[in-house]
N, C-alpha and C positions, 0 to 999 in steps of 0.2 A: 776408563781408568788409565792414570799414564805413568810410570814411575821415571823421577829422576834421582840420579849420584852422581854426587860431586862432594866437596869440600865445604861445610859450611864459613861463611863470609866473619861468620862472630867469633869463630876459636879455631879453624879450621880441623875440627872434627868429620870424619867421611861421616854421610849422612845418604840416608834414601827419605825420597821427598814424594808421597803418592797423591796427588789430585783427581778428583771427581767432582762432576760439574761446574769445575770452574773453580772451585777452591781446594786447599788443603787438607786434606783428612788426615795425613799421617804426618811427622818429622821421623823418622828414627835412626839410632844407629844402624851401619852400616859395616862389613868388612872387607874389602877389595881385597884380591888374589894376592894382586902386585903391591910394588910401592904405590902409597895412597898419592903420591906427589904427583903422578899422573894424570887424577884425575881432576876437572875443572873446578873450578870454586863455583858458587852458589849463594845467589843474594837474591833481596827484591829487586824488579824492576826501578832502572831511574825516574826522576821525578821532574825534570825540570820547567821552572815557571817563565824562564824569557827565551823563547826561541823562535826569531823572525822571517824563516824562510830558509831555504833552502835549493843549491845550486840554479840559483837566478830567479826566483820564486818568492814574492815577497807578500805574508799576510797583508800587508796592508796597500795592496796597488789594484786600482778603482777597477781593473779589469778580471782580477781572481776570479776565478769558477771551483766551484766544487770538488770538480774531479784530480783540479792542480792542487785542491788543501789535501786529498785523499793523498795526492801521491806524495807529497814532504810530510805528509802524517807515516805513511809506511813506510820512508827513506829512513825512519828514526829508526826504526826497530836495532837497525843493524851497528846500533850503538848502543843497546843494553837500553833503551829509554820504553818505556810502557806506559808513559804516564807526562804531559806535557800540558802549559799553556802558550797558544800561539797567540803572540804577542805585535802588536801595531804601533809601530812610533808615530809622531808629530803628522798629520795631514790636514787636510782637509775635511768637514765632516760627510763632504760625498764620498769620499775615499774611505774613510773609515767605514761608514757604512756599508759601501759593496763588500769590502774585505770581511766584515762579521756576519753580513748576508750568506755569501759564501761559504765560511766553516758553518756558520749552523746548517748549510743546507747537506752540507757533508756531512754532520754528526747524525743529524735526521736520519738520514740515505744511509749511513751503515753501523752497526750495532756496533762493531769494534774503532770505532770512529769516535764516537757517544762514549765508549770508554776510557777514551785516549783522553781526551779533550776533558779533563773536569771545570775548565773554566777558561776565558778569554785573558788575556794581559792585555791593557790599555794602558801605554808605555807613555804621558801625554797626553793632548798636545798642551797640558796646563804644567809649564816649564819655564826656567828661566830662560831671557832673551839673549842673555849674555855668553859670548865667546868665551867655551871652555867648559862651563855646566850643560848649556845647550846641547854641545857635542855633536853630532853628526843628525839633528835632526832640522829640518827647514824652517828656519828663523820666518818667512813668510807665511806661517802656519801656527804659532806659539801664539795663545790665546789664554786668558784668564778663567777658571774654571767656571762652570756654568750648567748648574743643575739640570737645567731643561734640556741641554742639549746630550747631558748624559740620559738621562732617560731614556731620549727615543734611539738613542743606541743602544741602551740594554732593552729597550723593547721589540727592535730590529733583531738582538741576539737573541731573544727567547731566555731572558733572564741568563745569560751565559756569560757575562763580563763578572768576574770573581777578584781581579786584580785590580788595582788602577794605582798607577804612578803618575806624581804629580810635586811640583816644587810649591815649598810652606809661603814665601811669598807670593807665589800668582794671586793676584784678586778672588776672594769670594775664597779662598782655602778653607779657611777653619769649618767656614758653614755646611760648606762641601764636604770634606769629612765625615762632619758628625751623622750626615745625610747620608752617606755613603755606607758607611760602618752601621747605621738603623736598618739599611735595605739588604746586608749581611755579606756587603762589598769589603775585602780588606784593602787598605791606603797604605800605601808605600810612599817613603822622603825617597828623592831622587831628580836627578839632574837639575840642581839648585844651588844657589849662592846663598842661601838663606842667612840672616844673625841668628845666632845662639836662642834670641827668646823667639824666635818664628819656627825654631825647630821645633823648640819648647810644647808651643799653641802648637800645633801638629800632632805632636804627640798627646796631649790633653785630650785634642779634639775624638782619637782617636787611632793612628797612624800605629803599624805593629812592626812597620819590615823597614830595611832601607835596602835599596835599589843597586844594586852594583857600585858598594862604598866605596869611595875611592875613587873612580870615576865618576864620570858626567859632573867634575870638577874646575876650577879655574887651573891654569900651570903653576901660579904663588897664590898663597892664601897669608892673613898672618899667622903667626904658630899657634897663639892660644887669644882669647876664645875662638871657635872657627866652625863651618857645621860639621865637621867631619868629627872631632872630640865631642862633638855635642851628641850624637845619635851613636859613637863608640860607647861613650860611657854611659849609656841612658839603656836599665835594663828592662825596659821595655819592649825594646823593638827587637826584632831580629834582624842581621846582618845576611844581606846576599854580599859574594863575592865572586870574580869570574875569576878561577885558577886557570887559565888559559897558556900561561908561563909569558905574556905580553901587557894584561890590565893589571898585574900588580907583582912588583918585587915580592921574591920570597920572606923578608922580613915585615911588609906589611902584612901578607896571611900568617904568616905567625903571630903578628900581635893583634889581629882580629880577633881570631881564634882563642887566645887566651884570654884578650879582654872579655869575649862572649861566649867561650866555654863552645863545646862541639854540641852541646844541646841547642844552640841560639845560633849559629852560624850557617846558611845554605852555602852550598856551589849550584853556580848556574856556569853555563858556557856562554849565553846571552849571543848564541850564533847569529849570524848576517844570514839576509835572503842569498849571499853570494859566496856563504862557505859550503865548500866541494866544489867551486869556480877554480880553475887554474889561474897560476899569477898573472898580474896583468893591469890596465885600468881599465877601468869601470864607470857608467855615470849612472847616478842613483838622482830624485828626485832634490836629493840636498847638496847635489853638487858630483864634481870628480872625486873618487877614490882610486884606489890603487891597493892589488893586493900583493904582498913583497913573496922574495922568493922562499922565505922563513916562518911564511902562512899568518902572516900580522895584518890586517885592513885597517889601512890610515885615509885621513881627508888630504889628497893630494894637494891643496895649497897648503897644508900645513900640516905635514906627518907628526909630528907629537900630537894630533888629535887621533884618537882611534874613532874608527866606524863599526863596531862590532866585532864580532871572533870569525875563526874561520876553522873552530876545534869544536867537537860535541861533547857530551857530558861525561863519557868514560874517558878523557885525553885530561879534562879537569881534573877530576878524580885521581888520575896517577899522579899528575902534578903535586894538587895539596898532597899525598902522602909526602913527595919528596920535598916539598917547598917548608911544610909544617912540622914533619915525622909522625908524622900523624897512624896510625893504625888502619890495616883495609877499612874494619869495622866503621868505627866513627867517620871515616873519608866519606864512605859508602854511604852510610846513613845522611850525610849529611845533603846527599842529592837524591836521595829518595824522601827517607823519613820526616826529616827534619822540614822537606816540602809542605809536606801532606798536614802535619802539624800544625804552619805558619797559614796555612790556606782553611785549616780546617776541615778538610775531606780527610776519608777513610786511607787508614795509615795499612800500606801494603807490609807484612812480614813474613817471616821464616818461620812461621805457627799455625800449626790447625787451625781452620777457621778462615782464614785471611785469604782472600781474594787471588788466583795463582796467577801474579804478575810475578816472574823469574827470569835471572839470568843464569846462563852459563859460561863462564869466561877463564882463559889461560891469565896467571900472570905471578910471578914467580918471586920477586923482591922488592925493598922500595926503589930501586933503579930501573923497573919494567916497567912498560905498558900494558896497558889493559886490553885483552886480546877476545872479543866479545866469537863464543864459540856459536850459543844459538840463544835464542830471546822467546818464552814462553806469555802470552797475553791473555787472563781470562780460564787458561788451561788450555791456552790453541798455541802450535807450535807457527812462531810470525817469523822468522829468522833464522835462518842457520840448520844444522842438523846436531842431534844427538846422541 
């Protein structure tokens, strides 16, 4: 049995939190001696669905081993994250496949691995060609979807591919979809130039999320029709967004967010295999990047294109509060809960019953960061101390 106190994340009420076997048994109130401000706050575990690697480590490079997805799988803890899909952009399909070989053989090989991992992101490689949606993944590799060749990657994965992004124009989409979404794959709109009616058929077909909106964009679009209003205002899908304080003005997450309400809207950090790199440049399979001294990863022939983040999911998290005004609550929820929701796995909470993914974390106003104290997985302490 293990008891934790802290500050619940939902009213901040002091709460004791008792786990056995792995789940919650108890919430209740609680009375600390001192001032309760002391004590850390208390949420579920984060959730996040695009996460590509980590300090130089990239899910999707033909050479990955096991032991390397083990080690950016436990690098996360130490950001309040318990819950992840490691995510493959544009390759080759020998590459894709070593890289899914790989984490399955990692989830295999450790029980707290298999719990991390509820599902692969397949980020790609059925994308637009075009300078600007493309974004940082190798134009020599963008290919029109194609059934068969998904298969035998999810048959490679062990049925473990749960995501897949994909742009509404590439050839063979619609059909794709509805394929996809039958075999209980969710489809995400992303890094596309798509028209208004190809978002449409996407969404018809299927398609529930869109992919980091706002990016894997052109730099001018026309203002209206465009696909970025087409998948804001279409309440069907749910909206990821990377709060990273670099992929999007604070007034575009605030009009996300209202357009899709905090029940429809994720945060992802949509980390690079190269954040926790110090600055510097870099050459990645798509070319030179460069990471600045302000922690931004741009495509060094042409910095207005971003290459990913170099922030993890509790640095987002403070952001949208400060960028949106958003409440810890909903912030919070929105990179756990609102995952697990859009993915369809089992939603971790602050409730008897629920699965003991927890955090413990400092953070004091909406001008703080998120100060991740220790990370609870399963009911096992992975992170920090108590």
């Amino acid at each position: 049995m293990l008891e934790l106190r802290g500050r619940s994340y939902v009213n901040g009420e002091p709460i004791c939190v008792t786990i056995e076997a792995g789940r919650i048994a108890r919430v209740e109130p609680a009375w600390p001696e001192a001032d309760a401000a002391a004590w850390p706050w208390i949420a579920p575990g984060l959730f996040d669905l695009q996460i590509n690697g980590h300090k130089g480590i990239w899910f999707c490079d033909p050479k990955l081993t096991a032991e390397q997805v083990l080690n950016v799988l436990e690098a996360h803890f130490a950001f309040g994250i318990t819950r992840m899909c490691p995510t493959l952009i544009t390759a080759s399909f020998e590459a894709l496949a070593a890289g899914i070989k790989a984490i399955r053989e990692a989830c295999e090989s450790t029980p707290w691995a298999d719990r991390m991992v509820p599902g692969i992101h397949l980020e790609g490689p059925h994308i637009s060609p075009e300078d600007g949606p493309r974004g940082a993944h190798p134009l020599s590799q963008v290919r029109p979807a194609n059934w068969d060749e998904f298969r035998r990657l999810q048959d490679i994965s062990g049925n473990r591919i749960r995501l897949v992004t994909l742009a509404p124009e590439t050839g063979n989409a619609a059909e794709f979809i509805r394929q996809a979404v039958a075999s209980g794959v969710t489809v995400s709109i992303g890094h596309t130039g798509a028209t208004p009616e190809q978002v449409t058929a996407a969404i018809d077909a299927g398609a529930t999320l869109s992919t980091h909106l706002g990016n894997g964009a052109h730099g001018m679009i026309r203002r209206h029709p465009n696909y970025i209003w087409e998948q804001l205002g279409d309440k069907r899908l749910f909206a990821c967004i990377i709060t990273d304080g670099h992929h999007l003005p604070a007034s575009v997450i605030r009009s996300v967010v209202r357009a899709k309400s905090t029940l429809h809207t994720i945060i992802t950090c949509d980390s690079a295999g190269l954040a926790g790199c110090p600055p510097g440049p870099y050459q990645i399979e798509s070319g030179d990047v460069e990471i600045l001294p302000e922690g931004k990863i741009v495509v060094a022939a042409n910095p207005q294109y971003l290459a990913g983040s170099a922030q993890l999911t509790n640095a987002c998290v403070a952001y949208a509060i400060r960028a949106a005004g958003l409440s810890l609550h909903d912030a919070w929820n929105m990179a756990s809960r609102n995952t697990a929701r859009a993915l369809k796995v089992e939603e971790q909470r602050l409730a008897r019953g629920s699965r003991a993914d927890l955090v413990l974390f400092d953070w004091r106003d909406s001008d703080d960061e998120i100060h991740i104290r220790a990370t609870i997985a399963n009911g096992e302490l992975r992170c920090g101390k108590m």
